[in-house]
LOVO-106759 format. One record per atom (N, C-alpha, C, O, CB): x, y, z; residue in three letters. Coordinates in steps of 0.02 Angstrom, whole numbers, plus 50000, padded with zeros to 5 digits. Glycine has a CB too. Example, Ala and Ser with C-alpha at 12.3 -4.5 7.8 and 13.67 -1.06 7.14 Angstrom:
506604971650390ALA
506154977550390ALA
506604983550390ALA
507124983450423ALA
505654977650452ALA
506424988850354SER
506844994750357SER
506455000250394SER
506705005750402SER
507044997050286SER
END
This chain:
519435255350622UNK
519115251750676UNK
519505252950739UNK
520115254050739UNK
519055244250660UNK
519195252750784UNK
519615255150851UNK
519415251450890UNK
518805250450897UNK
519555262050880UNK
520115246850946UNK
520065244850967UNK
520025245451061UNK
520275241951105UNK
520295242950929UNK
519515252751064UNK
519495254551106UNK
518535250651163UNK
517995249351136UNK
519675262151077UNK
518675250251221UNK
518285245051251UNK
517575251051254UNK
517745256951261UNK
518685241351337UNK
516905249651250UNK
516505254151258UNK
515835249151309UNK
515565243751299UNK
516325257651177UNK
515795253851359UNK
515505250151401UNK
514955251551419UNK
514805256051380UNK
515775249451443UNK
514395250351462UNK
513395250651439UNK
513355258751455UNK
512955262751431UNK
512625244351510UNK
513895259951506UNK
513695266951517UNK
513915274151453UNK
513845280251456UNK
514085268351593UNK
514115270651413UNK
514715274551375UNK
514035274251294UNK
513885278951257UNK
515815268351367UNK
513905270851294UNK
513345268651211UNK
513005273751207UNK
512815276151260UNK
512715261651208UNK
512825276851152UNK
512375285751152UNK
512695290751135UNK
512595295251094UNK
512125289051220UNK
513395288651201UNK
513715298051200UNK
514125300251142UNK
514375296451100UNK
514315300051267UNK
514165305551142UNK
514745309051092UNK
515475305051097UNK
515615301251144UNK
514895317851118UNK
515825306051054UNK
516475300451047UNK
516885307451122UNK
517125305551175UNK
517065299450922UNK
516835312951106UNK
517215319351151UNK
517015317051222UNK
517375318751269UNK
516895328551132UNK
516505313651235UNK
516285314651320UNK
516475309151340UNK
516335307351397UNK
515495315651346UNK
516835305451296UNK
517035298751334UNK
517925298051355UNK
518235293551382UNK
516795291851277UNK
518095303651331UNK
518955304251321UNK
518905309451408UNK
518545308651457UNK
519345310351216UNK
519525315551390UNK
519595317451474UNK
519195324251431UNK
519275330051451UNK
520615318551530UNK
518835322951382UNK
518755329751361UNK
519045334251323UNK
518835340051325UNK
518745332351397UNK
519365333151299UNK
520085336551248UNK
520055334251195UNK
520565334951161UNK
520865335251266UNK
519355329551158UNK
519545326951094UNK
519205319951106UNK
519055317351160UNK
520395326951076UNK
519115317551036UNK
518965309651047UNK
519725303851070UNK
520325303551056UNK
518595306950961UNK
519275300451108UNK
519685294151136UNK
519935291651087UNK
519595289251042UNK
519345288751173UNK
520735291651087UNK
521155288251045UNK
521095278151058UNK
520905275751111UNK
521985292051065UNK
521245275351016UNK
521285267351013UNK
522065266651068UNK
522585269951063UNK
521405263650909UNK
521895261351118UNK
522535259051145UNK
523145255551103UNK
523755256351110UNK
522345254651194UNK
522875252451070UNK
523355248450996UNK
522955248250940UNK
522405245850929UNK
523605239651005UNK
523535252350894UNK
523375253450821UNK
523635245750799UNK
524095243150831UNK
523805260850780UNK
523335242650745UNK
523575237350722UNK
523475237550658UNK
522875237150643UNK
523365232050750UNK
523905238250606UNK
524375240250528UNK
523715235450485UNK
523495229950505UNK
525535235650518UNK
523555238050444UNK
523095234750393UNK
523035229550352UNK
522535228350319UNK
523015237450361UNK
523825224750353UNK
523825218750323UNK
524275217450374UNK
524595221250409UNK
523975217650248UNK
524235209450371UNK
524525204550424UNK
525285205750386UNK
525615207650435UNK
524125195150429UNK
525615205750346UNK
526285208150332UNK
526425212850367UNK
526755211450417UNK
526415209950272UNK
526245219350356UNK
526435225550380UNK
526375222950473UNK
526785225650511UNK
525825232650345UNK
526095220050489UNK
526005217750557UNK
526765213650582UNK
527135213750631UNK
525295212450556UNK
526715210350522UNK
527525204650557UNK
527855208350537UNK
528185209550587UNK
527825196150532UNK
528075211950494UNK
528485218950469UNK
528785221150516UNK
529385219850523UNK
528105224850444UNK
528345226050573UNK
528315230050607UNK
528675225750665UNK
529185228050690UNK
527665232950611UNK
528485221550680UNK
528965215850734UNK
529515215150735UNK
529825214350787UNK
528915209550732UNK
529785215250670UNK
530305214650653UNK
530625206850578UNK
530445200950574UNK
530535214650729UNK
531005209750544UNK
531095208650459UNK
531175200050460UNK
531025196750410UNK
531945213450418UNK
531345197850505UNK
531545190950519UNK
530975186150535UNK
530935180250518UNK
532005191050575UNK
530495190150576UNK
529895187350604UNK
529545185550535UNK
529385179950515UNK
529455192750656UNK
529455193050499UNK
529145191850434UNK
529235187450369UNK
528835184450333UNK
529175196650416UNK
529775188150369UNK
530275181450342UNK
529985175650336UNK
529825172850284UNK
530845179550385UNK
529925173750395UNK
529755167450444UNK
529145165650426UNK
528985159950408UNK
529745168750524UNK
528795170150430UNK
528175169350437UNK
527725168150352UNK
527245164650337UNK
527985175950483UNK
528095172350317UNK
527645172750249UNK
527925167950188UNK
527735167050130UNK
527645180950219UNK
528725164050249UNK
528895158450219UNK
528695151250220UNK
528745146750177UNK
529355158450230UNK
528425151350288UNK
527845146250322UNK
527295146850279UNK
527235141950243UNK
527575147950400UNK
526825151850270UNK
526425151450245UNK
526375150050166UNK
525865147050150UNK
526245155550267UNK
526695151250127UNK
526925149850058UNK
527245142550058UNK
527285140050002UNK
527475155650032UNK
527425139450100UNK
527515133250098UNK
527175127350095UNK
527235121950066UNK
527755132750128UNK
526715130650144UNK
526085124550134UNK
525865121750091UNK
525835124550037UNK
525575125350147UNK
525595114350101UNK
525335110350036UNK
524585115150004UNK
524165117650041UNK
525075100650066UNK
524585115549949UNK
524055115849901UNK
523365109749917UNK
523355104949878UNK
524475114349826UNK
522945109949958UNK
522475102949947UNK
522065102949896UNK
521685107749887UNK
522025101150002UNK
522075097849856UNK
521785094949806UNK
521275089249824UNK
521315087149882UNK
522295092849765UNK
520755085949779UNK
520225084249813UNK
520435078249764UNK
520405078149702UNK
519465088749818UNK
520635073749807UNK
520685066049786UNK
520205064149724UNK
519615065849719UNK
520455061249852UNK
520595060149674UNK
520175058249615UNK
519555054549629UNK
519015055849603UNK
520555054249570UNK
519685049349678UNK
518935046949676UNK
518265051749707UNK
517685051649687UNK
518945040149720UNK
518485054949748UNK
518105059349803UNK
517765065349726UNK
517165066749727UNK
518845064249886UNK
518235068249664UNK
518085070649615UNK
517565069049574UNK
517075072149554UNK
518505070649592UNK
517825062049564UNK
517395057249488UNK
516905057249539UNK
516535061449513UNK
517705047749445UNK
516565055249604UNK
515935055049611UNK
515615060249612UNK
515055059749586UNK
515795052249653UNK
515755065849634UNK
515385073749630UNK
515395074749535UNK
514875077149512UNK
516045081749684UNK
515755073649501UNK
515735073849426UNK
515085070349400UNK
514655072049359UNK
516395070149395UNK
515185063749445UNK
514635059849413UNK
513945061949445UNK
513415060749416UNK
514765051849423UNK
513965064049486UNK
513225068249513UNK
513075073649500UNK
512485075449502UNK
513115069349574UNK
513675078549482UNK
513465083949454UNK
512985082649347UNK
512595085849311UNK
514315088749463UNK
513365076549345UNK
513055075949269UNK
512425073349263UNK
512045074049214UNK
513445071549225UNK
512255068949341UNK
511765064949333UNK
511245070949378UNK
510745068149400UNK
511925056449362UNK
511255075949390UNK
510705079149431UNK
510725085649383UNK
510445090149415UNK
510865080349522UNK
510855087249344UNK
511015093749302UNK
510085097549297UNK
509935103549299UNK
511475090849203UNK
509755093449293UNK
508865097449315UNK
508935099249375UNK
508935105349385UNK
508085092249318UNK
508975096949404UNK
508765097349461UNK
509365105349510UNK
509845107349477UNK
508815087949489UNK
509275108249570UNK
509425110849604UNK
510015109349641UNK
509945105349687UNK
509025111549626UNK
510635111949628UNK
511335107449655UNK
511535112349724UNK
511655118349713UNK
512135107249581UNK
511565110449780UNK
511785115149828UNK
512735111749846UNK
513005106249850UNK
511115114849907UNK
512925118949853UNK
513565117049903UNK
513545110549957UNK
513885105449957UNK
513685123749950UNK
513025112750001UNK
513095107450042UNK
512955099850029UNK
513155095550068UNK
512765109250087UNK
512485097849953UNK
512375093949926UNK
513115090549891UNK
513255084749875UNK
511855096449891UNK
513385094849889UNK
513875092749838UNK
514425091149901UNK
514755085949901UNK
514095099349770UNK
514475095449943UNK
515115092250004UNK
515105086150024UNK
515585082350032UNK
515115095350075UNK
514275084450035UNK
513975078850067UNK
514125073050016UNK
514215067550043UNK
513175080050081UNK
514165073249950UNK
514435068449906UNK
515165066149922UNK
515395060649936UNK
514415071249838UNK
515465072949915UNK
516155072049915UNK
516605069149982UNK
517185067149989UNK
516375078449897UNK
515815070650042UNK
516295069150111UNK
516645073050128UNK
517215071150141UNK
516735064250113UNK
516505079850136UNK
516855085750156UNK
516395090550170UNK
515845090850144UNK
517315088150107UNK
516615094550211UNK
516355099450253UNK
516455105550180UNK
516885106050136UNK
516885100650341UNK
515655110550200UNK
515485114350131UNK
516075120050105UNK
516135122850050UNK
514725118850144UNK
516565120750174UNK
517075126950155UNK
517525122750109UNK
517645123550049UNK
517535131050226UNK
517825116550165UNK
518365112250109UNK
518335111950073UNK
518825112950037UNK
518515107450100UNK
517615110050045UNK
517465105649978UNK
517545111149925UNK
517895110649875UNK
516635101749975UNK
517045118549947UNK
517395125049882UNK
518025124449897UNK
518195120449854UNK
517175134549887UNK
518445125549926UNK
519075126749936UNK
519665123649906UNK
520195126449891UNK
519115126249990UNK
519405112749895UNK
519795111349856UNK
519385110949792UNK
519765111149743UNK
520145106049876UNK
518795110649778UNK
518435111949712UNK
518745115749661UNK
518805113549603UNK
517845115149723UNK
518975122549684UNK
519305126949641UNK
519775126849646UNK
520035130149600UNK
519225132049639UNK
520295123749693UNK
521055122849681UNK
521205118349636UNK
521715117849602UNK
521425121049738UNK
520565113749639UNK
520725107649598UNK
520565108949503UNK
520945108749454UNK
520175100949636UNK
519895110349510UNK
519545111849444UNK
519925117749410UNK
520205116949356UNK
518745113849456UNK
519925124849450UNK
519965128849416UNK
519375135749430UNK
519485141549413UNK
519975125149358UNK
518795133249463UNK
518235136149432UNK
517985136849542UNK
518245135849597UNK
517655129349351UNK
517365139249509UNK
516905136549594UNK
516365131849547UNK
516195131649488UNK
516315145549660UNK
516155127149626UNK
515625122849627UNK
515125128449556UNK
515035125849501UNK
515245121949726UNK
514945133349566UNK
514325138249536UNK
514455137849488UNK
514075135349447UNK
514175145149550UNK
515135140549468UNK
515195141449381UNK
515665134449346UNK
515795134549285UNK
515725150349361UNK
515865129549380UNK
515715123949347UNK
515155119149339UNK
515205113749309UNK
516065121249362UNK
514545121649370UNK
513695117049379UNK
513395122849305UNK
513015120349264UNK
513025118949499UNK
513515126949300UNK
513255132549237UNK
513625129949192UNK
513365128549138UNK
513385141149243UNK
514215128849200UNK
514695127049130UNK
514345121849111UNK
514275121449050UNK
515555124849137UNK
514095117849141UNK
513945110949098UNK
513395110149104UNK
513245104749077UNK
514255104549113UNK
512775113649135UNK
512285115149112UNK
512055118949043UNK
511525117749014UNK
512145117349154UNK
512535123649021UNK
512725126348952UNK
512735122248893UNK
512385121848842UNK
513345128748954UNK
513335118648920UNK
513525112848876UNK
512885105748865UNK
512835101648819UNK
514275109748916UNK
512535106548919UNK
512065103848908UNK
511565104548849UNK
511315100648808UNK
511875104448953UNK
511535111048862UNK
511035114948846UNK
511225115948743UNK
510885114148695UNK
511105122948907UNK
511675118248747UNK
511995117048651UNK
511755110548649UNK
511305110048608UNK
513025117248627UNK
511855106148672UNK
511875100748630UNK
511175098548605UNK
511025096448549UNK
512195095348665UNK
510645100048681UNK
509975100148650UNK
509695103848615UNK
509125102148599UNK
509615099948680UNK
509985111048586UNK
509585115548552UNK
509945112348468UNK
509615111548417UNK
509745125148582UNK
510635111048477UNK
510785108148417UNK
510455100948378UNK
510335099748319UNK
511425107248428UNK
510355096648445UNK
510215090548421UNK
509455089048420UNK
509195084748385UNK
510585085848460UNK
509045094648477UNK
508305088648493UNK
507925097748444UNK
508145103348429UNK
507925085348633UNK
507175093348438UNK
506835100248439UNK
506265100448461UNK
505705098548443UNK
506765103348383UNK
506555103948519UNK
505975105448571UNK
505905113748588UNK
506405117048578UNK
506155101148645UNK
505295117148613UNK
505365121248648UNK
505835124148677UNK
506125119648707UNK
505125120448672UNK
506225131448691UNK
506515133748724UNK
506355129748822UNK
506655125748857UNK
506355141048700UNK
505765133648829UNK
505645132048905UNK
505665124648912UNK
505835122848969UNK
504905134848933UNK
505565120748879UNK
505855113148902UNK
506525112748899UNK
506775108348933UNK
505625107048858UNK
506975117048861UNK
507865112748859UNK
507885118848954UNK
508115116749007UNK
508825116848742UNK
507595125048944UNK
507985126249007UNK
507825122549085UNK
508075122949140UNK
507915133549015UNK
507215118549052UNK
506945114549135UNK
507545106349125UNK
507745104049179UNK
505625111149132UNK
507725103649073UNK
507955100449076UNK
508765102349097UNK
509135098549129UNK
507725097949032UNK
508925107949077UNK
509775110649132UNK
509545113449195UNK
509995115849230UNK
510375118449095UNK
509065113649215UNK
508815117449276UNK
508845123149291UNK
509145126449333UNK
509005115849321UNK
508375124549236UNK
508095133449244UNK
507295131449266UNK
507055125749267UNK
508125139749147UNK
507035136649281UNK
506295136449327UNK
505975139749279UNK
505425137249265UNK
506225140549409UNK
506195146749233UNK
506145150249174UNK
506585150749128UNK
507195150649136UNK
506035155249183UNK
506175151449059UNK
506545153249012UNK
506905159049006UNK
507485158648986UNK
506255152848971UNK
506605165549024UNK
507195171349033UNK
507715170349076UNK
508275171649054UNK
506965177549057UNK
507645167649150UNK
508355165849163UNK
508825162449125UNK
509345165349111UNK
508385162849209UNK
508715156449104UNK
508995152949048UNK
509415157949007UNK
510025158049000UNK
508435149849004UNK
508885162548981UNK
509165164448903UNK
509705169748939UNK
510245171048912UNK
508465168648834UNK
509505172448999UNK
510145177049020UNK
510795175449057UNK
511275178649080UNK
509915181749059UNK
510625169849054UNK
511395166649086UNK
511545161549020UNK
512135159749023UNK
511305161249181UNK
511255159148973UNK
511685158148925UNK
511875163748878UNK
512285162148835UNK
511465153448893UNK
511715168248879UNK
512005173648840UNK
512695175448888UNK
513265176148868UNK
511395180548829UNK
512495175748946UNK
513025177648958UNK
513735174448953UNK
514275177148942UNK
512905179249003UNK
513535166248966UNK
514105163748971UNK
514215161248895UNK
514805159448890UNK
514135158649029UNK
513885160348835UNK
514035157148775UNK
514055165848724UNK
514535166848687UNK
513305149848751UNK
513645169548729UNK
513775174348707UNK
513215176248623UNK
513305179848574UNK
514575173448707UNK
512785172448639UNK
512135172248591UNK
511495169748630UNK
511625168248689UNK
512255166848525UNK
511115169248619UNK
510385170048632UNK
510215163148613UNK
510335161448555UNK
509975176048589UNK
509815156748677UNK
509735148748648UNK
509435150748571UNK
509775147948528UNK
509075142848704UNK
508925154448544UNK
508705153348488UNK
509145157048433UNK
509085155648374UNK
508035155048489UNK
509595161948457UNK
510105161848398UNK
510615157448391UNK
510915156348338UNK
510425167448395UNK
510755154348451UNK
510975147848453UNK
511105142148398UNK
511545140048361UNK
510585145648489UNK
510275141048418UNK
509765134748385UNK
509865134248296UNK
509935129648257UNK
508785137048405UNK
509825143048290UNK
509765144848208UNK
510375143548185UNK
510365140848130UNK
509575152648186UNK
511115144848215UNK
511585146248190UNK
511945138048186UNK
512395136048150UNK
511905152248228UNK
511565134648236UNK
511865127348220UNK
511435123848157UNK
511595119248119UNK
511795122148295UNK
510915127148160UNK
510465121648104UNK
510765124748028UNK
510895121247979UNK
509345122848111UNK
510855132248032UNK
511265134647966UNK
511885129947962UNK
512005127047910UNK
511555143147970UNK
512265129048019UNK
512795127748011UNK
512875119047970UNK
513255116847927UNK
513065129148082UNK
512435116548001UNK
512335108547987UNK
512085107147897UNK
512245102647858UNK
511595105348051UNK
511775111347889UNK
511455112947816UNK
511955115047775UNK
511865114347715UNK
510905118447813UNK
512605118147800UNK
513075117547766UNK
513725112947754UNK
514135113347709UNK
513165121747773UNK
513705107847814UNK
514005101047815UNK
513745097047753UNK
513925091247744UNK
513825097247884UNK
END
């Protein structure tokens, strides 16, 4: 990227017709490809300084109560459509914060902890109720059953109806 200025009369031309003619216009300041190599280059002390500041900072974590209520809405809305901004708005935080301490805190993002326990949802009804496929995935909030079946395969690693079979074998042998 070059941080050279290009101005209304300059847009169109060849990179050669904008220099004295001898070549394309070089950048006035090259600037090093990671912000280290940047304080680096300043000098070893600066860098020091700097990537010691930054490694120091607190870790933010998302207060237990501000947690247990997004927990408890994420369990109690699991049909339904969960957005980031839905979920900040619980927690009282702006949508970057809220991913930001979500996964410092949990482990996971907002996305693949709302799937995790839509999953988990989802076993328990193929084990326990017997219903239709396309009803357990409207009740974790799938819209279709092939989505369903391809994001629980992916994340459980069988198919809801090989699922279904392998718990009812399994129970028959309890």
């Amino acid at each position: 990227m070059s941080n050279a200025r290009v101005t209304s009369s300059m847009k169109g031309q060849p990179s050669t017709a904008r220099g004295n003619g001898h070549g394309p216009m070089l950048p006035s300041v090259v600037v090093p490809g990671s912000p280290q190599s940047y304080w680096k280059s300043l000098g070893a002390k600066s860098a020091s300084m700097v990537e010691g500041e930054l490694s120091a900072r607190p870790q933010p974590a998302m207060p237990g109560q501000r947690m247990s209520r997004v927990m408890a809405f994420i369990d109690e809305n699991l049909s339904v459509d969960l957005y980031i901004s839905t979920l900040a708005e619980v927690a009282g935080m702006s949508s970057f914060y809220f991913c930001r301490t979500f996964k410092q805190t949990i482990g996971t993002t907002p996305h693949q902890f709302v799937l995790g326990r839509r999953m988990e949802l989802a076993k328990h009804l193929l084990r326990h109720e017997r219903m239709p496929l396309m009803e357990v995935a409207q009740k974790v909030g799938f819209t279709d059953q092939s989505q369903f079946t391809r994001v629980f395969r992916k994340i459980v690693g069988t198919t809801p109806s090989q699922f279904r079979k392998l718990s009812v074998a399994e129970m028959r042998v309890e």
